[in-house]
Backbone as ProteinMPNN parsed JSONL, in Angstrom:
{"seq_chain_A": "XXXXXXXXXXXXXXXXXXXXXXXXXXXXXXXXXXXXXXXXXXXXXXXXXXXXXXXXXXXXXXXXXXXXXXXXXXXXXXXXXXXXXXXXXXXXXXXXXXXXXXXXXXXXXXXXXXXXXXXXXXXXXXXXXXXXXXXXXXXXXXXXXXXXXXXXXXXXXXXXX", "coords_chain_A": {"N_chain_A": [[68.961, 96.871, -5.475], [67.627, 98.159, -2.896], [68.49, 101.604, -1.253], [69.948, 101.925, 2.056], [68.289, 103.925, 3.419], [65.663, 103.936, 2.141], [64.59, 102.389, 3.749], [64.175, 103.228, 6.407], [61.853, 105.947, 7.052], [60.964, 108.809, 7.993], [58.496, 110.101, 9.975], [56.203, 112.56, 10.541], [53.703, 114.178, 11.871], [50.835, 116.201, 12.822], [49.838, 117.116, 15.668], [47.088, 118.23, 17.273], [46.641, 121.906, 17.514], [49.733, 122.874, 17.93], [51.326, 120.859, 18.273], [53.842, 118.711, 16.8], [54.79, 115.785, 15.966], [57.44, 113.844, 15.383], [58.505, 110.844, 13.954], [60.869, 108.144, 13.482], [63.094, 105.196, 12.774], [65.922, 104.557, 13.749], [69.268, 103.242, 12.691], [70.925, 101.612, 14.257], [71.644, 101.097, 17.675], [69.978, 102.537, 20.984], [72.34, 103.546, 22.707], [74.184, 104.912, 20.922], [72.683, 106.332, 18.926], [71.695, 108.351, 20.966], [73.98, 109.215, 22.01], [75.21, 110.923, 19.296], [73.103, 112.529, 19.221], [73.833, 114.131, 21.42], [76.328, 114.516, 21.678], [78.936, 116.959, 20.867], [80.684, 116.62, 18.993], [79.913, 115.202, 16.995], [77.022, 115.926, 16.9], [77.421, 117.978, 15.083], [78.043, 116.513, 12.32], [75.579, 115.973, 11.384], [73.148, 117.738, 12.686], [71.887, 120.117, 10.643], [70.54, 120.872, 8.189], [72.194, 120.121, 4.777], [71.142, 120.8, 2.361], [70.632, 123.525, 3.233], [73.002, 124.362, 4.288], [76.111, 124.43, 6.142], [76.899, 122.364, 9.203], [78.529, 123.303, 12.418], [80.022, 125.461, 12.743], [79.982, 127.5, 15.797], [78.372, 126.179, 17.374], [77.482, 124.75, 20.807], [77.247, 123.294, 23.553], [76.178, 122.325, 26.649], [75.555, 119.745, 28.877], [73.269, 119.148, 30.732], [70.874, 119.08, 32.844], [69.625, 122.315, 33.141], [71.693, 123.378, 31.851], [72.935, 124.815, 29.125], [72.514, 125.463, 25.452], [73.471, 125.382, 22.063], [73.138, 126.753, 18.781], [74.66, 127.263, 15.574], [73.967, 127.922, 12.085], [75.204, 127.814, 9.304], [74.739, 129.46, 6.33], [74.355, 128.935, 2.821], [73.836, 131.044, 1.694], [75.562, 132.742, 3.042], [74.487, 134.196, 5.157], [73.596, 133.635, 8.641], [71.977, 131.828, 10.916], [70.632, 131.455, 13.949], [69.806, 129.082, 16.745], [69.178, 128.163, 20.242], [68.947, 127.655, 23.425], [67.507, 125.808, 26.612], [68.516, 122.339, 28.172], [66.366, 120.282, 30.034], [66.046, 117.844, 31.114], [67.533, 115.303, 30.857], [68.147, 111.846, 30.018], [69.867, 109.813, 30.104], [70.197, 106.464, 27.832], [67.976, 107.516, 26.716], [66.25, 109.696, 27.314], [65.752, 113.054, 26.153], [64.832, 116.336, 27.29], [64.105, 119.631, 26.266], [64.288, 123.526, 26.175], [63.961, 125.591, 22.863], [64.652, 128.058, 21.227], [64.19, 130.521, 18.358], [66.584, 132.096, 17.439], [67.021, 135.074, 16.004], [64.051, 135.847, 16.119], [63.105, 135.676, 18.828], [60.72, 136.772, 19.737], [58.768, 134.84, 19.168], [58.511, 133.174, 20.45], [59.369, 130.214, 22.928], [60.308, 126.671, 21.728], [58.87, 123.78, 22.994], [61.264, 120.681, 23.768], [61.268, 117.532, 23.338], [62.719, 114.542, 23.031], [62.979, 111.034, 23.09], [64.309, 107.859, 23.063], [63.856, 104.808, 22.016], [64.861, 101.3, 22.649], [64.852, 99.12, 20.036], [65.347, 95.808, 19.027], [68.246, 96.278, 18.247], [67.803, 98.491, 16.918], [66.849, 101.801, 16.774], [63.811, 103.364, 17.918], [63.315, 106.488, 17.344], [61.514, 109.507, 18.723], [60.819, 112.509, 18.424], [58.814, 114.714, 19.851], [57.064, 117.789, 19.431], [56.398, 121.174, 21.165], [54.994, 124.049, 19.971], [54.608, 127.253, 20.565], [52.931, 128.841, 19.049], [50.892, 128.879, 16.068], [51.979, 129.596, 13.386], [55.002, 129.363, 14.309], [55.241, 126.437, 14.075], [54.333, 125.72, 11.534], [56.298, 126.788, 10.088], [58.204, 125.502, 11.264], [57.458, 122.976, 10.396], [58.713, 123.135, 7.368], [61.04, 123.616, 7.983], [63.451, 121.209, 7.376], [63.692, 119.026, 8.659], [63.584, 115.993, 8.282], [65.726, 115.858, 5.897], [67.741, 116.644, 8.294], [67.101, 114.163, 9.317], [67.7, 111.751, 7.596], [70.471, 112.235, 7.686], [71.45, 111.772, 9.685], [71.033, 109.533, 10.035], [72.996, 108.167, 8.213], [75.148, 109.182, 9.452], [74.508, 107.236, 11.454], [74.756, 105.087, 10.657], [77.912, 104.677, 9.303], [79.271, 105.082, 11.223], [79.185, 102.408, 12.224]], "CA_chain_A": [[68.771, 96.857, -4.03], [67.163, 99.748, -2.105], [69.436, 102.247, -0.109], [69.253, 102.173, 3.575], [67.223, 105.202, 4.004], [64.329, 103.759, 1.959], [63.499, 101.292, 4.778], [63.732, 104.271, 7.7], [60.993, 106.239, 6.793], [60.6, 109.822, 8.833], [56.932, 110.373, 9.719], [55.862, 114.08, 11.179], [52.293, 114.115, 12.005], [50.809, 117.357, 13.294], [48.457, 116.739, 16.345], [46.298, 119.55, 17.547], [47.178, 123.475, 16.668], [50.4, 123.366, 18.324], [52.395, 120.044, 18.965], [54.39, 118.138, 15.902], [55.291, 114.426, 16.214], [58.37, 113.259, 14.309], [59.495, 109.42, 14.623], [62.007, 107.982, 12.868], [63.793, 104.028, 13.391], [67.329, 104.822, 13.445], [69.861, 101.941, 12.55], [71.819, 101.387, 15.529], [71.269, 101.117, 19.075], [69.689, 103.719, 21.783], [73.442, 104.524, 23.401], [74.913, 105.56, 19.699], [72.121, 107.636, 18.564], [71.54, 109.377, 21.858], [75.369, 110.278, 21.592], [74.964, 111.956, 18.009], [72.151, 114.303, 19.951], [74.601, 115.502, 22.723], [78.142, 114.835, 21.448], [79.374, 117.792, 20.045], [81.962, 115.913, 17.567], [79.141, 113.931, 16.178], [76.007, 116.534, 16.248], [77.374, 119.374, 13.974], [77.899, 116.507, 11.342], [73.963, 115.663, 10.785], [71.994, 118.413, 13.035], [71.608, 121.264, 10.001], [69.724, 120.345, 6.636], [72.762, 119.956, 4.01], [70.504, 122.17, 1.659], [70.994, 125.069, 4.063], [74.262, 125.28, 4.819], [77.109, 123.459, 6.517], [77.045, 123.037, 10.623], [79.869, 122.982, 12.936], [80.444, 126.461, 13.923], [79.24, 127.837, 16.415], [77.56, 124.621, 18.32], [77.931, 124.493, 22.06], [76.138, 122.493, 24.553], [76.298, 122.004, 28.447], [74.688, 118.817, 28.841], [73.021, 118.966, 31.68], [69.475, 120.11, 33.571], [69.752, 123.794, 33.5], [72.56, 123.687, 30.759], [72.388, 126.116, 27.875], [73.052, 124.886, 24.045], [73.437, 127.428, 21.048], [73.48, 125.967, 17.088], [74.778, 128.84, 14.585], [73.987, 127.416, 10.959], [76.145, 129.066, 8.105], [73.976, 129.254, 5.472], [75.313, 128.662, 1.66], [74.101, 132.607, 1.324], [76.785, 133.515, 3.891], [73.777, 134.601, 6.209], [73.802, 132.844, 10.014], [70.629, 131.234, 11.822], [71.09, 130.78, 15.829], [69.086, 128.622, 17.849], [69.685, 128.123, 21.642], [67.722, 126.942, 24.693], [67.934, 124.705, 27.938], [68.201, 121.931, 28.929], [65.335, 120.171, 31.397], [66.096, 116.789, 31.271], [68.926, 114.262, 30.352], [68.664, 110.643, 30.81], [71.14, 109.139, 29.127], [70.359, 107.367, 26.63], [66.656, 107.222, 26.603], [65.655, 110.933, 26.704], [66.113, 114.398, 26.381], [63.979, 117.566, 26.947], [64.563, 120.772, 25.882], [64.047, 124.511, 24.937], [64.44, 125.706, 21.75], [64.498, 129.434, 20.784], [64.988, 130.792, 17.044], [67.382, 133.724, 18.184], [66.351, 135.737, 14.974], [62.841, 135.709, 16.299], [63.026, 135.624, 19.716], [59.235, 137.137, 20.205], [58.178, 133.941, 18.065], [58.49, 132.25, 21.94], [60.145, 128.742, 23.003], [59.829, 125.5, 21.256], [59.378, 122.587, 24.049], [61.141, 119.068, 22.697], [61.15, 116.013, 24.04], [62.984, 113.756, 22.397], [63.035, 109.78, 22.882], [64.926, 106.939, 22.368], [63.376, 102.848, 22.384], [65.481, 100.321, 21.794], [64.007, 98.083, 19.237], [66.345, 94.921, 18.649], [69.402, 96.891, 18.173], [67.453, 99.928, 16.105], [66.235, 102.71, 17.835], [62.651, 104.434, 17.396], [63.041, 108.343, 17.537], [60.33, 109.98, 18.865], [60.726, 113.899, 19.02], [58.101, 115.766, 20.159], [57.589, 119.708, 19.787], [55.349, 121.716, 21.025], [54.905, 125.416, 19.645], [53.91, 128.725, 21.033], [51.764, 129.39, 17.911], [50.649, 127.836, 14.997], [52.63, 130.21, 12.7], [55.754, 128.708, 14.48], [54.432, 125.361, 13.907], [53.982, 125.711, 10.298], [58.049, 127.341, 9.911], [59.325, 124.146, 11.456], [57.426, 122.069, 8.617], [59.309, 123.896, 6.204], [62.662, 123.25, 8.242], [64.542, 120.355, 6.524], [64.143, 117.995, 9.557], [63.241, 114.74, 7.466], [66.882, 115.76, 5.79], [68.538, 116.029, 9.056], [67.483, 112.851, 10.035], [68.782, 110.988, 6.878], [71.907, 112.918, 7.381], [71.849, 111.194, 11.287], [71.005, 107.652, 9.898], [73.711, 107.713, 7.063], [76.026, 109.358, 10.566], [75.437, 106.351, 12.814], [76.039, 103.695, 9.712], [79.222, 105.178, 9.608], [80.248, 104.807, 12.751], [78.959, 101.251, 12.317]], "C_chain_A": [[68.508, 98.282, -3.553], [68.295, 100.204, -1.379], [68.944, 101.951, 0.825], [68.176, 102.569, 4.048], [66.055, 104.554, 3.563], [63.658, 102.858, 3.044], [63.55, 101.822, 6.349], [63.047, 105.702, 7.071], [60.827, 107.461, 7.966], [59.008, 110.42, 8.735], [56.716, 111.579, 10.868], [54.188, 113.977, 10.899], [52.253, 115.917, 13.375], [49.901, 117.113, 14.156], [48.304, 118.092, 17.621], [46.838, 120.663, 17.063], [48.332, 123.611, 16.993], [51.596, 122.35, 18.642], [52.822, 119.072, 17.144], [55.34, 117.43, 16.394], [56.337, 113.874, 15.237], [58.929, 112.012, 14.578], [60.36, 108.868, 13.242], [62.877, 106.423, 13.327], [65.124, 104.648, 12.553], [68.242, 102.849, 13.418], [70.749, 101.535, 13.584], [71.468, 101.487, 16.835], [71.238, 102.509, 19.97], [71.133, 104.646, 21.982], [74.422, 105.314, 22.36], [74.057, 106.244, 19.696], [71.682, 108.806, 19.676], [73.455, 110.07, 21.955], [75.418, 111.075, 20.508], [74.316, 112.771, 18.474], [73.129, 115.042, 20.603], [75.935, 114.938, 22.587], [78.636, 115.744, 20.446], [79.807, 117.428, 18.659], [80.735, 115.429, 16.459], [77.248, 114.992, 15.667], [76.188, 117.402, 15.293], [77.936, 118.154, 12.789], [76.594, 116.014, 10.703], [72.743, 116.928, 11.246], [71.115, 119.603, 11.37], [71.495, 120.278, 8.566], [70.791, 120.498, 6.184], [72.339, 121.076, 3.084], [70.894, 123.516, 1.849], [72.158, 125.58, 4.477], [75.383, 124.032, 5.522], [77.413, 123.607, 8.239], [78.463, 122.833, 10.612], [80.442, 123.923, 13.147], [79.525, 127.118, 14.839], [78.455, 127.262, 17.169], [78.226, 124.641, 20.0], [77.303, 123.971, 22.771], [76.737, 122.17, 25.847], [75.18, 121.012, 28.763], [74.543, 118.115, 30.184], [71.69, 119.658, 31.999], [69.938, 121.89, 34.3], [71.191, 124.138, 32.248], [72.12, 124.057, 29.514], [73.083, 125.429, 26.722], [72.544, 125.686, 23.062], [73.736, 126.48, 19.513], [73.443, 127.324, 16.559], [74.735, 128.056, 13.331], [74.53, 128.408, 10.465], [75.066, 128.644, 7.248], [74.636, 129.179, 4.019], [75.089, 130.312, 1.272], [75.123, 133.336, 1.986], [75.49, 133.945, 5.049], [73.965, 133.279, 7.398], [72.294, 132.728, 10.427], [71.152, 130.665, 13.461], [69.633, 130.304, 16.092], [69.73, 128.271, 19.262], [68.513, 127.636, 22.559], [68.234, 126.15, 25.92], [67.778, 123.792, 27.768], [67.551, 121.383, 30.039], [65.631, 118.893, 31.51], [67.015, 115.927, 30.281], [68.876, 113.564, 31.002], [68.98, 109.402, 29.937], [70.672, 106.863, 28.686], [69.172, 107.141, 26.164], [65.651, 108.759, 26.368], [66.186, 112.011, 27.023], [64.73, 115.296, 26.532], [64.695, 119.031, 27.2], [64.212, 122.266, 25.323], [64.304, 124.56, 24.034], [64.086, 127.117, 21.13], [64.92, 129.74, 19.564], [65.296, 132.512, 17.542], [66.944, 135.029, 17.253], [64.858, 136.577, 15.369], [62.401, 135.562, 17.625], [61.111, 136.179, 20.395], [58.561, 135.503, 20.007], [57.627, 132.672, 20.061], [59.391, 130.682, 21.654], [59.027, 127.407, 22.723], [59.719, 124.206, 23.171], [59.446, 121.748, 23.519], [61.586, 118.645, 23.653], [61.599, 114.829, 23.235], [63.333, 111.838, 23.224], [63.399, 108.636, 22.55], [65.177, 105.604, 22.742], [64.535, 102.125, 21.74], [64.57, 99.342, 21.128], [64.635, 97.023, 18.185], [67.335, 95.687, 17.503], [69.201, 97.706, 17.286], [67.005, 100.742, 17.175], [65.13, 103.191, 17.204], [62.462, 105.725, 18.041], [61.702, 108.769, 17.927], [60.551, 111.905, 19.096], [59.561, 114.509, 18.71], [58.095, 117.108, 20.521], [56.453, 120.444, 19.845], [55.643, 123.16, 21.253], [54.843, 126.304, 20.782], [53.13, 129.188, 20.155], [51.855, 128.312, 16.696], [51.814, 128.301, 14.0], [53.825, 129.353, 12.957], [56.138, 126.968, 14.03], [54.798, 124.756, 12.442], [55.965, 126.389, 9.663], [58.592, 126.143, 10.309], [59.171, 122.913, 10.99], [58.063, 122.179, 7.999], [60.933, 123.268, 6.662], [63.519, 122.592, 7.896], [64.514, 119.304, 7.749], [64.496, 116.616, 9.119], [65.013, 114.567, 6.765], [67.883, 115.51, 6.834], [68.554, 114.393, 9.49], [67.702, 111.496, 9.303], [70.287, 111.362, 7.055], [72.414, 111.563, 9.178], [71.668, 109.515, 10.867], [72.046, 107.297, 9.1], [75.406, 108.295, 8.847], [76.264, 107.764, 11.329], [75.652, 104.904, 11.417], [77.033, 103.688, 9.304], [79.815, 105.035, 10.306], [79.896, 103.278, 12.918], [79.993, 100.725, 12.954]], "O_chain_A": [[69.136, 99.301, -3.841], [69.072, 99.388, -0.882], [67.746, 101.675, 0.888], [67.337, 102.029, 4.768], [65.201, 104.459, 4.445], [62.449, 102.659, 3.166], [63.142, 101.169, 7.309], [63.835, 106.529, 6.611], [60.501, 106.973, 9.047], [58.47, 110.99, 7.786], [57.104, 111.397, 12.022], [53.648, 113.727, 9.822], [53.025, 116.425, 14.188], [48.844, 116.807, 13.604], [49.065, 118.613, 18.438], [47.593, 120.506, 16.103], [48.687, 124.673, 16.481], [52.648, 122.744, 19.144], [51.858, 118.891, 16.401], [56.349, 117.804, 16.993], [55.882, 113.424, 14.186], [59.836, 111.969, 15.409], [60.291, 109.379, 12.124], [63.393, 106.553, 14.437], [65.313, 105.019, 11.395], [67.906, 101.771, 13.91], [71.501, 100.72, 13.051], [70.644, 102.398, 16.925], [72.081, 103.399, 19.86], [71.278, 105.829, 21.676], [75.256, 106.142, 22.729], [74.238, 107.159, 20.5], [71.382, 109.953, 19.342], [73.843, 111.238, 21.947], [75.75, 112.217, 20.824], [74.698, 113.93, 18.314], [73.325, 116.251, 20.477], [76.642, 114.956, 23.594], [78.763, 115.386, 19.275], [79.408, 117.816, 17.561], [80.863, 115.379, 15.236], [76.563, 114.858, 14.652], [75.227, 117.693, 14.581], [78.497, 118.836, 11.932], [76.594, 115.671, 9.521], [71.739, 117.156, 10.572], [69.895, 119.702, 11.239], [72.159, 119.337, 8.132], [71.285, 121.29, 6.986], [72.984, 122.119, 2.983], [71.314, 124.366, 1.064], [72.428, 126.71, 4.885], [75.268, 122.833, 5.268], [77.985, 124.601, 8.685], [79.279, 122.489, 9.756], [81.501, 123.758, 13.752], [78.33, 127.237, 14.564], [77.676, 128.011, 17.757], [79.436, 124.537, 20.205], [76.169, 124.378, 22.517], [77.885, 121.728, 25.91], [74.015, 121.388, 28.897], [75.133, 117.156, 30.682], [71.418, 120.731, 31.46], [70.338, 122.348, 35.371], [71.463, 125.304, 31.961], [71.097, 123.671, 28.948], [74.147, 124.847, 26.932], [71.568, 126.437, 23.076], [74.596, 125.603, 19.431], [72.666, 128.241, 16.824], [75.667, 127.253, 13.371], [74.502, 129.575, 10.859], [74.512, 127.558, 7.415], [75.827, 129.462, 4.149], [75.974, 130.888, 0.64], [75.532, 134.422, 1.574], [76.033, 133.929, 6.154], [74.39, 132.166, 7.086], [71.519, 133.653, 10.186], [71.844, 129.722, 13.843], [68.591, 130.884, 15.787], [70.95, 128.106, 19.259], [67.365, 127.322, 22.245], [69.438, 125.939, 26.063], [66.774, 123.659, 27.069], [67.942, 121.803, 31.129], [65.274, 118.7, 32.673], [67.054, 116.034, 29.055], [69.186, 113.67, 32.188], [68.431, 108.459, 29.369], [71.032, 106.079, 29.564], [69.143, 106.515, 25.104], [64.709, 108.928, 25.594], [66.973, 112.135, 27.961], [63.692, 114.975, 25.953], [65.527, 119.393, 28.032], [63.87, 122.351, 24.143], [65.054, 123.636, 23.718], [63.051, 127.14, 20.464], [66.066, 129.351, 19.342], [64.652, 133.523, 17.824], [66.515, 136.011, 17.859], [64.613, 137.719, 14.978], [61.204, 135.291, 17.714], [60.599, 135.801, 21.448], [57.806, 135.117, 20.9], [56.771, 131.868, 20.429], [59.864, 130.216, 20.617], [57.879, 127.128, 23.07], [60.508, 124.107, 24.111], [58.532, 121.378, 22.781], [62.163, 119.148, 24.618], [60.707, 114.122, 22.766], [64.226, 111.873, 24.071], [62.784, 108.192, 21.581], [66.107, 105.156, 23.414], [65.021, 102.305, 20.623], [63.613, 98.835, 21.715], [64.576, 97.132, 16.96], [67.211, 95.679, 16.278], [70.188, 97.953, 16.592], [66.822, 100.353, 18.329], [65.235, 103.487, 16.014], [61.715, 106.015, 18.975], [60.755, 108.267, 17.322], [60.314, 112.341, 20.222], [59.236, 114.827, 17.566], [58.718, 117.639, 21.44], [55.611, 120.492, 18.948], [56.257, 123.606, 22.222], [55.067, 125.901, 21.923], [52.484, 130.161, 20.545], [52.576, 127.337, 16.483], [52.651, 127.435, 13.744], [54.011, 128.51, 12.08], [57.252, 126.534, 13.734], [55.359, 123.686, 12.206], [56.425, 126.04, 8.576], [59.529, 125.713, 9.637], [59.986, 121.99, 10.975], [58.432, 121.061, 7.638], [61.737, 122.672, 5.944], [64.63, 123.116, 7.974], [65.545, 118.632, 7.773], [65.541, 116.083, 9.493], [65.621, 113.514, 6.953], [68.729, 114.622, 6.727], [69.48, 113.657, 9.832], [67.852, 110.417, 9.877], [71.179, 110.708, 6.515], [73.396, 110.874, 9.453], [72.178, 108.547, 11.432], [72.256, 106.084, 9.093], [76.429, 107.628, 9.008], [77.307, 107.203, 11.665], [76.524, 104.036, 11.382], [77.37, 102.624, 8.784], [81.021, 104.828, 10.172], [80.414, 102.815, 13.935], [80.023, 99.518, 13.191]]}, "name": "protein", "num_of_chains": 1, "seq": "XXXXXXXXXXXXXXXXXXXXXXXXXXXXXXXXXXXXXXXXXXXXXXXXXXXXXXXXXXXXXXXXXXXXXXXXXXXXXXXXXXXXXXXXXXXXXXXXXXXXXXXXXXXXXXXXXXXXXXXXXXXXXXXXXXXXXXXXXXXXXXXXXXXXXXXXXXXXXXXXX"}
């Protein structure tokens, strides 16, 4: 018998020089997986690739329009990665939008995401959308481990089943 994961399938499509489409059917309903995005308790155990390091310090979020949110990854080298950003939109539990700054890199400019969440008889279909400031940027958040986070978030909410 197949695992779970093989029958949620993370698809990232790159459309034009600057915007990257990631969807994703999660196993559980809109109002669980939009809590794993913005509940503290529940995002630092899937947001950060496994590969890279272990979240859960350093995570803060003010979840709200105009509220500021900060991710510090530990890395397994002992080195730290911050991201941070705003807040533009929260509507519970259908979407989010959001900056997204790599603190490291702060010239690199802000990500804009938009994330999404259909109910689709008691699964959800992810939709986050991100659009760059450069291609370079673009092409670094291929590389990122997202596809891992978001087995790490589907094996989260069948857990909390």
């Amino acid at each position: 018998m197949p695992d779970a994961r093989s029958k949620n399938r993370t698809v990232s499509e790159v459309r034009g020089d600057l915007e990257l489409v990631i969807t994703r059917t999660i196993d559980g309903p809109p109002r669980i997986v939009f809590d794993a995005w913005t509940r503290l308790d529940l995002l630092v155990r899937w947001w950060a690739p496994s590969r890279a390091g272990v979240p859960g310090e350093g995570f803060a979020l003010d979840l709200r329009p105009g509220g500021k949110w900060r991710s510090v990854l530990k890395l397994h080298t002992g080195d730290e990665l911050a991201f941070s950003g705003t807040y533009l939109e929260v509507v519970p539990p259908s979407r989010l939008v959001y900056t997204s700054v790599f603190e490291p890199r702060p010239e690199a400019g802000e990500v804009m995401c938009t994330v999404t969440f259909e109910d689709r008889d008691a699964k959800t279909l992810v939709t986050l959308r991100e659009v760059f400031p450069s291609r370079a940027a673009l092409e670094a958040a291929l590389r990122s481990g997202m596809d891992e986070s978001l087995d790490q978030l589907d094996d989260l909410i069948a857990s909390l089943g």
